[in-house]
N, C-alpha and C positions, 0 to 999 in steps of 0.2 A: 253650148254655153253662150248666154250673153256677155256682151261687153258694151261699158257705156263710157265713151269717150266725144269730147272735141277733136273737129278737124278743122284747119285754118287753112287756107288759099290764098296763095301770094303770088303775084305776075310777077317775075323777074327777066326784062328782056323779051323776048317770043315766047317763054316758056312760062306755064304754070307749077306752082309748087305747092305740094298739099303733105301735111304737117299734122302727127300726132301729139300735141306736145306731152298730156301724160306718159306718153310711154317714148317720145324720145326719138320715133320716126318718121323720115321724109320720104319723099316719091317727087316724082314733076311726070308734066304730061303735054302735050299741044293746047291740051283744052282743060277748064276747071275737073270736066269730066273724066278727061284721062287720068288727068293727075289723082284725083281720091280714086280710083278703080286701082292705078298700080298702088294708091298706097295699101287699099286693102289687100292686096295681093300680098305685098311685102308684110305687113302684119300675117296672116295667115301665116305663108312661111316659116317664117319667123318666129309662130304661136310653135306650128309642127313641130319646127329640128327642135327647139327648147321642149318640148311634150315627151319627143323620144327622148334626149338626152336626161329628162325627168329634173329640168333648171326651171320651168315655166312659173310654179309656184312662187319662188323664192326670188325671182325676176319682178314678179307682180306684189307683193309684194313690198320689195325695196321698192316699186314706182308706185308705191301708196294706193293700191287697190286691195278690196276684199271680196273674197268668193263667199256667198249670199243667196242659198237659192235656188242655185248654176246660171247666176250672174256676176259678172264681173263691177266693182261701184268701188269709181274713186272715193277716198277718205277726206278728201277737199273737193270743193266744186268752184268752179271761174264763176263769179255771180256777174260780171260784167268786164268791161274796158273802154279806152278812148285813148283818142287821138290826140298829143299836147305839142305843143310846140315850145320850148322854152328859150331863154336867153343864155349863152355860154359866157362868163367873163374872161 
């Protein structure tokens, strides 16, 4: 099965952090590279126990994905982002 997600990457400190936001999970790593590798790990997992447990469905869809296919397609898509800086009063 496919899965079509964003992963985000954030330096915090020495460390990398890599970020599913659809689904809710992080990882960090030394390198941008380590960081999404554990995070794919931890999804995997994570796919697994919830697959045995037979929660995975109901998981995926409260975090707004639909099975399509034997692909996984969020119901929203990020069409972009930026960076603001504003003024607090």
């Amino acid at each position: 099965m496919k899965l079509q997600l964003i992963i985000e990457v954030w330096k915090k400190g020495q460390w990398f952090l890599a970020r599913a936001p659809e689904l809710d999970f992080v990882s960090q790593g030394r390198t941008p590279e380590e960081a999404r590798k554990n995070l794919m790990d931890v999804i995997n997992i994570q796919f697994e126990e919830m697959k045995d447990m037979g929660t995975l469905e109901e998981y995926l869809l409260e975090y707004g994905y639909e099975i399509k296919d034997d692909e996984l397609r969020p119901q929203s898509e990020m069409i972009g982002f930026e960076k603001s800086v504003i003024s607090l009063t």
